[in-house]
Phi, psi and omega in degrees: 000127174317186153234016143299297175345293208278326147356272198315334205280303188276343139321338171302281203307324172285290222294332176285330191264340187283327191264356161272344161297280185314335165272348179066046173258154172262221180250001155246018149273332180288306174334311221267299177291341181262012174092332162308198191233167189269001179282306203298304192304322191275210014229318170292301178338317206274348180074047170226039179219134178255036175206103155250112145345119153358272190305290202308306181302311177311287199298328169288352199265309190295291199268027180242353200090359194237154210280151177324281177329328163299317180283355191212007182230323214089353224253145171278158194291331182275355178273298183302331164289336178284313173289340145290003167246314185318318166324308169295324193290311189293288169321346186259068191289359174260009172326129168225119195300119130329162178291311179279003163296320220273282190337267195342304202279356184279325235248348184257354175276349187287328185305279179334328200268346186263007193248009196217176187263183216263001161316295188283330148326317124004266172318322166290322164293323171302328176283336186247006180259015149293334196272308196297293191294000000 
């Protein structure tokens, strides 16, 4: 595992103890909903399981709130919202930007690209710099 990876593994595990602290579960009420042993929730938590599984990952999604892609991908719910507009943008081939339309998405896409690796920083960029130009 990279350390960009391992990074990412333990940015998981705080963003699940943080927002499970904050809904105030513990870790075997949490275990118990998403169907796991509380070994698997503390193992993720601690960044030290690089893999949540198809079921433990739907279920850490379903009951904490956080979208599949933050969790299995990394990726945050507002990159994932960008990319889905970017898609409708991309269906629209006759769309056309203002000059400050144009300004607004660099600037908000330059925030979101300092927040991902440069995988995704990528993806992003191949999607909107058709749109841009």
């Amino acid at each position: 595992m990279t350390a960009a990876q391992k990074k990412w593994v333990v940015e998981r595990g705080e963003l699940i103890k943080k927002t499970r602290e904050r809904l105030g579960m513990t870790i075997v009420y949490l275990a118990k909903e998403v169907g796991c042993t509380r070994q698997t929730i503390s193992r993720i938590e601690n960044g030290e399981s690089s893999d949540i599984h198809g079921r433990v990952a739907m279920g850490l999604s379903r009951v904490l709130d956080i979208s599949l892609a933050a969790l299995v991908l990394g990726i945050n719910d507002e990159t994932v919202d960008l990319l889905k507009a970017v898609r409708v943008f991309e269906a629209v081939n006759d769309l056309e930007f203002t000059p400050e339309q144009r300004v607004m998405l660099a600037q908000k896409i330059n925030a979101l690209c300092e927040l991902q690796d440069a995988e995704v920083t990528q993806e992003i960029v191949n999607r909107l710099l058709p749109i841009l130009v």
